[in-house]
C-alpha positions in Angstrom: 6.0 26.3 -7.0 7.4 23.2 -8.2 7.7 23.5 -11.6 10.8 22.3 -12.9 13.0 24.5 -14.1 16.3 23.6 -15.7 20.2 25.0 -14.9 20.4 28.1 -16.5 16.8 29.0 -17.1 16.3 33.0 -16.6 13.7 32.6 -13.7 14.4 29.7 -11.4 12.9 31.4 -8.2 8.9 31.0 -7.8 7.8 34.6 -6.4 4.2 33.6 -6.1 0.3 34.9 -6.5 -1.1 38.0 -6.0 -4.2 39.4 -4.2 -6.3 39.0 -7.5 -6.3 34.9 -7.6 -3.2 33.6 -6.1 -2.5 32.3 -9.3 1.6 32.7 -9.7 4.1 33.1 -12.0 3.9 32.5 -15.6 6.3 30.1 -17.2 8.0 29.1 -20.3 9.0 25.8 -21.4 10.8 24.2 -24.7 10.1 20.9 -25.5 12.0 18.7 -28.3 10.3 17.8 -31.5 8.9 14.6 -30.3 8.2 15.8 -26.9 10.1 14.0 -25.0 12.6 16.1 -23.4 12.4 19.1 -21.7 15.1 21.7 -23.3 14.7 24.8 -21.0 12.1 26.0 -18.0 12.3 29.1 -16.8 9.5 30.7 -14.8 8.4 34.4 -15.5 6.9 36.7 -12.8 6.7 38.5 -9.7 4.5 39.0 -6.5 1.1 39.0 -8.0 -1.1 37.0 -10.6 0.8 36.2 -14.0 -0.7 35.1 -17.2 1.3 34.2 -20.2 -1.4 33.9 -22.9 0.6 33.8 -25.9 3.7 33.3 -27.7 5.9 33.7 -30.8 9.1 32.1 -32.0 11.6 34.7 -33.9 13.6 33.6 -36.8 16.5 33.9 -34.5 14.6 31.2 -32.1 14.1 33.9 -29.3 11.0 33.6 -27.7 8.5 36.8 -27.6 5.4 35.5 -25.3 2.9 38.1 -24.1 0.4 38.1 -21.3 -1.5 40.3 -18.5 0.3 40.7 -15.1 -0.6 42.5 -11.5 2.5 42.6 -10.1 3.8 46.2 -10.2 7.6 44.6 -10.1 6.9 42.4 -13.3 10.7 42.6 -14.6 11.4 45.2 -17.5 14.0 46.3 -18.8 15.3 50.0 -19.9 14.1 52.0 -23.1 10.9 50.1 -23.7 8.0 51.6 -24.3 6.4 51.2 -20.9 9.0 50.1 -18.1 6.2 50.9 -15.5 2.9 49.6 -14.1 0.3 52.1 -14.9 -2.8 50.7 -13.7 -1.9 51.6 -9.4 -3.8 48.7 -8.8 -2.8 44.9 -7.8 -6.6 44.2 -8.6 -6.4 45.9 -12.2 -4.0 43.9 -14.4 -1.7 45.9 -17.4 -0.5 43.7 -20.1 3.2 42.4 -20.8 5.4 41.3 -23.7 8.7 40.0 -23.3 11.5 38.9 -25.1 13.4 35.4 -23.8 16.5 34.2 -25.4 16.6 31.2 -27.6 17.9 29.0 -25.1 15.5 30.5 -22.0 18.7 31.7 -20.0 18.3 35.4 -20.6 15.3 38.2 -20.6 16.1 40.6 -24.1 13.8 42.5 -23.3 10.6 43.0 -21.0 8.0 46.1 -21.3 4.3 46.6 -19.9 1.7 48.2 -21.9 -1.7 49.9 -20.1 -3.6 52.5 -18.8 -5.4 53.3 -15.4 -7.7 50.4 -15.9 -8.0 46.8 -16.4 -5.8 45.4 -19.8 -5.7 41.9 -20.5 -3.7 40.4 -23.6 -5.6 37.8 -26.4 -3.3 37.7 -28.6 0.6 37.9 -30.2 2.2 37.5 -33.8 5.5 38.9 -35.4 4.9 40.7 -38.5 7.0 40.4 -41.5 9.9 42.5 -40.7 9.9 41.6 -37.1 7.7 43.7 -35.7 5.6 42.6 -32.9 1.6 42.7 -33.0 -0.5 42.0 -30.2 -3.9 42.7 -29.0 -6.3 42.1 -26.0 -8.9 44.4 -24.1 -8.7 47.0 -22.4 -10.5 49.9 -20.0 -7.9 52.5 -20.2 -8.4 55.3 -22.3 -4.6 56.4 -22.1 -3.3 53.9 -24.4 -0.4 55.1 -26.6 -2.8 55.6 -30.1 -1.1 56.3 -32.7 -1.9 59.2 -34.8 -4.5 58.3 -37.9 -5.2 55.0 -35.9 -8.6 53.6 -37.7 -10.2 54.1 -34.1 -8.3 56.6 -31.7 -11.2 56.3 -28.7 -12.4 53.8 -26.0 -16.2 53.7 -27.1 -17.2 51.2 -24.4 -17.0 49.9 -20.8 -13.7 48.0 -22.9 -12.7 47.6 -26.1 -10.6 45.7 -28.2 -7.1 47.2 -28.9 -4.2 46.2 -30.9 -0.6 47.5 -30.9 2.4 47.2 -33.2 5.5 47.6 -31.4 9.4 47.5 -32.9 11.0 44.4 -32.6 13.3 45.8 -29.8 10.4 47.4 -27.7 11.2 50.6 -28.1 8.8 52.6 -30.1 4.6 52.4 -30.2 4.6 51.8 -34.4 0.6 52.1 -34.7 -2.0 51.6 -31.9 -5.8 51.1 -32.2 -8.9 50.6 -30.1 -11.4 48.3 -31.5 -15.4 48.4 -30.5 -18.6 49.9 -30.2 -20.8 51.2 -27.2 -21.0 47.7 -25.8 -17.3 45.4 -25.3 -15.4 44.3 -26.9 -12.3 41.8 -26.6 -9.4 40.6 -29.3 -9.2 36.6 -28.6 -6.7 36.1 -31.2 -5.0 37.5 -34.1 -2.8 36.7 -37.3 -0.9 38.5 -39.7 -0.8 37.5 -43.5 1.5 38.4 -46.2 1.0 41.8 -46.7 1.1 43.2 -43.1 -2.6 42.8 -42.6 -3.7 42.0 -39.0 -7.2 39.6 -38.6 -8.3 39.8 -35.1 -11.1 37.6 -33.6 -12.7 38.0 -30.6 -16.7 38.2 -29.1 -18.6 41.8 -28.4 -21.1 42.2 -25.8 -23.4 43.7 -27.6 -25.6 47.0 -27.2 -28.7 48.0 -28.4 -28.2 49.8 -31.4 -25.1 47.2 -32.3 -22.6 50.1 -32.5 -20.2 47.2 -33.4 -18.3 48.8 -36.5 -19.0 46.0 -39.0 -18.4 47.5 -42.7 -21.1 47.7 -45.4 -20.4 44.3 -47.1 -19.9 42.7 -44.0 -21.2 38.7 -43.6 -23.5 39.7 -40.7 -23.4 43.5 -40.0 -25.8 43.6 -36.5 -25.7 41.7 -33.6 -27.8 38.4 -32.9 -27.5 38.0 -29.1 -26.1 39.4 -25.9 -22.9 38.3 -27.5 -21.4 37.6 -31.0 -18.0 37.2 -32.2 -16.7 39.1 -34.8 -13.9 38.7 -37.6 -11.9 42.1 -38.0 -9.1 43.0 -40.9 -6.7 45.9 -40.4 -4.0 47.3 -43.0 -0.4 46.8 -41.6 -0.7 50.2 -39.9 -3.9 50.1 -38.1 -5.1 53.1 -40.2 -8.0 51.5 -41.8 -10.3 48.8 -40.8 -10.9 47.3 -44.2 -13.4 44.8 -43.3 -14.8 43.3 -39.9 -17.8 41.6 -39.6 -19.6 39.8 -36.3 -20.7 36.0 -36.4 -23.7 34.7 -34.0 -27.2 34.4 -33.3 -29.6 34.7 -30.4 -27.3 32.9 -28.0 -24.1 33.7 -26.5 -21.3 33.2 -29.2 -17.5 33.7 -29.6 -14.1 33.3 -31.5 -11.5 32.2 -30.0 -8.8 31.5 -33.1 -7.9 32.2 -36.6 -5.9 30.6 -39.1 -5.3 31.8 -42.6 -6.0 29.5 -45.6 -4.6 29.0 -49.0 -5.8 31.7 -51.6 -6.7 34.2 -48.5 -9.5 32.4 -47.2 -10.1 32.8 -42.8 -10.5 29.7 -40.9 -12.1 30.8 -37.4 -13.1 28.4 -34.3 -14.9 29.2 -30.9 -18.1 28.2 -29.1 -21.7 29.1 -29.6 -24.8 29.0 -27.9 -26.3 27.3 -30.9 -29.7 29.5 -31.6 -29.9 30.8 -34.8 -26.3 30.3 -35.6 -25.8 30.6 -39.5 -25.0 27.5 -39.8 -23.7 26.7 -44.0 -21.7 25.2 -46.6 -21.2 21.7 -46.7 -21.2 21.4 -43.2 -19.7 18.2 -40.8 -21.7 18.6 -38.2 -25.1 21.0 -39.4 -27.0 20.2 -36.5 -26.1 21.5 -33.0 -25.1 18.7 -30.4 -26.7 20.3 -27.3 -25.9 21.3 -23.7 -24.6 25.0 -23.0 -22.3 24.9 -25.6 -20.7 23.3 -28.9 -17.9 24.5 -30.8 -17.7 25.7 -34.2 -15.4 26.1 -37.6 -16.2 28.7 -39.8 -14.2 29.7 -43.2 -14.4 33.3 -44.4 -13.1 34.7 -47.7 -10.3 37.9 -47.3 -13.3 40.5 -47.8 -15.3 38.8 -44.5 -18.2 39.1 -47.1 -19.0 35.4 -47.9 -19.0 32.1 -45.5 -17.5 29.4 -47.7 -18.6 26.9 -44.8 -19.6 26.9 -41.3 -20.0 23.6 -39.0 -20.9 22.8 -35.7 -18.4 20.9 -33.4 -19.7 19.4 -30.5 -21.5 16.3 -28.6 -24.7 16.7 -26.0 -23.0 18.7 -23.5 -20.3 21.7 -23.3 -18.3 22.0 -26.1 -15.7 24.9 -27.6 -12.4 25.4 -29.8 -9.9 27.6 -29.1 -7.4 27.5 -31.5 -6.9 26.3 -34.7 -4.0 26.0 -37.4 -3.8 25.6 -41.1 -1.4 22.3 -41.6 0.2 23.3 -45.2 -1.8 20.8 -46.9 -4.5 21.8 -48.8 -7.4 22.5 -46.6 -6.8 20.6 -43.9 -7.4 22.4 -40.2 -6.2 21.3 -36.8 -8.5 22.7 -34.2 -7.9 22.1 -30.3 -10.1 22.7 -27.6 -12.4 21.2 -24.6 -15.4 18.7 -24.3 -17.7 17.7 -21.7 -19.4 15.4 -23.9 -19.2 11.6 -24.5 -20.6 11.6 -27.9 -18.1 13.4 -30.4 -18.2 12.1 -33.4 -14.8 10.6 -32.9 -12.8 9.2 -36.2 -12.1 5.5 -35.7 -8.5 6.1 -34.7 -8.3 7.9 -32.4 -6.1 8.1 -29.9 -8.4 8.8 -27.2 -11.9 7.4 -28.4 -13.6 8.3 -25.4 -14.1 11.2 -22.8 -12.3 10.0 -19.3 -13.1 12.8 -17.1 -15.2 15.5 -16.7 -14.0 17.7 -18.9 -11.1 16.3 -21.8 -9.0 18.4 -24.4 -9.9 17.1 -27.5 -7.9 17.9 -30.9 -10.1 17.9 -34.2 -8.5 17.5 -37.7 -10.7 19.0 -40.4 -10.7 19.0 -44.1 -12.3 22.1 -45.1 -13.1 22.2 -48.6 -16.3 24.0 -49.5 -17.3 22.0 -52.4 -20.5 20.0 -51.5 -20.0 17.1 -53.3 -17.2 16.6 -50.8 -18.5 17.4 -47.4 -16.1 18.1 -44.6 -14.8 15.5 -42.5 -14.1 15.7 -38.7 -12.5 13.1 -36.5 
């Protein structure tokens, strides 16, 4: 409860945990370019557990950040498309997405969406236009779906979902579940230049793998209790043009997703390591051990083809979970976590060694596919 908030901020009051976790309020900082003052703090919350899990800067500089929340007094505002919590449970989350002022002193506009069940948000991007696209999972079968949505049931214990929303809240544009028989949950999602929405995530998988790959699809059935998948949708969540899943016999996931020059994919997560398809001129082709390594995998726009796929990790537990295209060439910046002592670290580092248990690490990648120039991590 003593985060420091600045004069001004919307939320300066900590309202504290719920029943769930006790884990508290969300927050919200800005930071200047070089990191070394703190512009605004505000918190964001009520009684119960708050997550903020993602965020997005408007061209105006207002802040949209999005998250999961059990407090049934989570602070909305009037018109949006859900002012209330639906779930009637303090142990069964609903998702929110809310709209701070460039400067952190004002809430624009606040709204829950979710059903009778659990909903938890993965991920949150403004569209061309300004719409704003998120994405999660969800147990409810009473989301808003859109008429014509490319999947208008909950076919599992969850699904994934993803919901375009006008930029002032007020109106459900398209809705979609995503999944088969098994569960499924949205990690992460982009938007390119056409509308498009790629959503990553992992799907527990059942028997039959019910997961809806399409025909041309890099891997079309599941290879382990858990893959993650790679999913395209048009701008209006009509039609799921491609989707494929990525894993083998282990436990595997993908956790973010980048777009690259000339409509390439860039996806990162973790993997179990066992019969992972492992290709292209690889950095790392040979998995590092423990639970866990992470991994960086490059998909062309049809999620037909791997250009490349590489390991990242040391002897112990290792994952990504996010990763960004830098604007030059194909050069990737990945983050994540390590509980290994042996990365293949570049020699300048900042931080050439692991100092605790568990460290954040930050991996920058050159990702060309050509194999007389293998990738390089450090």
């Amino acid at each position: 409860p003593d985060l420091p908030t600045t004069a001004g901020a919307y939320q300066r009051i900590y309202f504290g945990g719920g029943l769930l976790a006790n884990i508290g309020d969300g927050f919200v900082c800005k930071l200047s370019p070089d990191g070394a003052n703190l512009l605004w703090s505000t918190y964001l919350g009520r009684v119960g557990d708050d997550f903020v899990r993602a965020l997005a800067v408007s061209a105006d500089g207002s802040v949209v950040v999005g998250g999961d929340t059990t407090a049934d007094t989570f602070p909305t505002t009037p018109g949006v498309i859900q002012p209330d919590f639906r779930s009637g449970n303090v142990f069964l989350p609903d998702v929110f997405v809310s709209r701070l002022s460039a400067d952190g002193s004002t809430l624009i506009w606040s709204t829950y969406l979710g059903g009778f069940a659990q909903d938890f948000l993965g991920g949150l991007a403004i569209a061309p236009g300004g719409s704003i696209v998120f994405g999660g999972l969800t147990a409810s079968t009473a989301l808003p779906v859109t008429a014509g949505a490319a999947q208008p049931t909950l076919r599992g214990f969850w699904d994934g979902f993803i919901v375009r929303m006008s930029a002032d809240a007020r109106v459900v544009e398209a809705c979609t579940f995503l999944g088969g028989e098994g569960a499924e949950q949205i990690r992460a999602l982009v938007i390119d230049g056409d509308g498009d929405v790629v959503a990553v995530g992992r799907s527990a998988n059942d028997s039959a793998s019910t997961f809806p790959a399409t025909p041309d699809a890099f891997q079309r059935r599941s290879g382990g209790e858990e893959d993650g998948f790679v999913a395209r949708f048009s701008a209006d969540l009509r039609v799921l043009r491609a989707a494929t899943l990525i894993g083998g016999a282990g436990d595997d996931s993908c956790e973010g997703v980048t777009l690259m020059p000339g409509g390439g994919i860039a996806v990162v997560g973790w993997t179990a390591g066992q019969g992972f398809p492992i290709g292209g001129a690889a950095a790392q082709p040979a998995y590092g051990g423990g639970t866990r390594d992470g991994f960086v995998a490059q998909f062309d726009a049809s999620l037909a083809m791997v250009r490349s796929i590489s390991f990242a990790g040391g002897s112990a537990r290792d994952g990504l979970v996010d990763v960004v295209h830098t604007g030059v060439g194909d050069e990737l910046v990945a983050v994540g976590s390590t509980y290994s002592s042996d990365l293949p670290v570049g020699a300048t580092a900042l931080q050439p060694t692991n100092r605790g248990d568990s460290d954040a690490i930050v991996l920058r990648i050159d990702a060309r596919t050509d194999a007389s120039r293998p990738l390089v991590l450090e």
